[in-house]
C-alpha positions in Angstrom: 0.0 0.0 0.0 1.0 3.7 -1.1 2.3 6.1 1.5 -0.8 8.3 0.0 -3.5 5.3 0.1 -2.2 4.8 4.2 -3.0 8.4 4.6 -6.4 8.5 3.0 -7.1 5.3 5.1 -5.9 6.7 8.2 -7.7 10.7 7.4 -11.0 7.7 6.6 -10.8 6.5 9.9 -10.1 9.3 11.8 -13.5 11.3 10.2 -15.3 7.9 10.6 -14.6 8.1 14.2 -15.3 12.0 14.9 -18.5 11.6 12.8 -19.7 8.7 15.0 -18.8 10.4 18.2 -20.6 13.6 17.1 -23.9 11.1 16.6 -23.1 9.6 19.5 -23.2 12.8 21.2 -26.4 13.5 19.7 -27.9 10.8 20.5 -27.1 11.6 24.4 -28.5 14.7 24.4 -31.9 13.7 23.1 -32.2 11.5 26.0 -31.6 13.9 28.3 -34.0 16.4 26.9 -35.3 18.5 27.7 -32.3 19.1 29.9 -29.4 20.7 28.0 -32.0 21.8 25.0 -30.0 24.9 24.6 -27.3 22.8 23.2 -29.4 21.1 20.7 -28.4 23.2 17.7 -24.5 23.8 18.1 -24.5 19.3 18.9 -26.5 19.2 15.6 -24.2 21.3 13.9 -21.0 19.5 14.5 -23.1 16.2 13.8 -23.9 17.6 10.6 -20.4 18.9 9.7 -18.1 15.5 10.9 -20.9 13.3 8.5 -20.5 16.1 5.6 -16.8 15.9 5.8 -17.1 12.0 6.3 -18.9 11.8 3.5 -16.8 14.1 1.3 -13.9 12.2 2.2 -14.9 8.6 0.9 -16.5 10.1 -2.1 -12.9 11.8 -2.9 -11.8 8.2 -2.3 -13.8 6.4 -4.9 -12.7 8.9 -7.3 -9.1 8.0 -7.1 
């Protein structure tokens, strides 16, 4: 394997792993509601972004 195609895999698993903390995270919160709701947006937001950039990622990967 590539020095690049270890990197990608590694940048892969790191994104994986912050996207899937960030649901995780989510997830939390909505089981604690309606205690913390002021932090439902700003949770939702970084959910959003770590899947976008997840997402992003692996679609750069099938392209190379």
């Amino acid at each position: 394997m590539s020095t690049d195609a270890e990197e990608r895999k590694a940048q892969l698993k790191k994104l994986n792993a912050r996207a899937t903390q960030a649901k995780m995270d989510l997830h939390d919160l909505s089981e604690e509601l309606p205690t913390n709701w002021e932090n439902v947006l700003s949770v939702a937001q970084r959910c959003h972004d770590a899947h976008a950039q997840l997402m992003e990622a692996r679609k750069a990967a099938e392209q190379i």
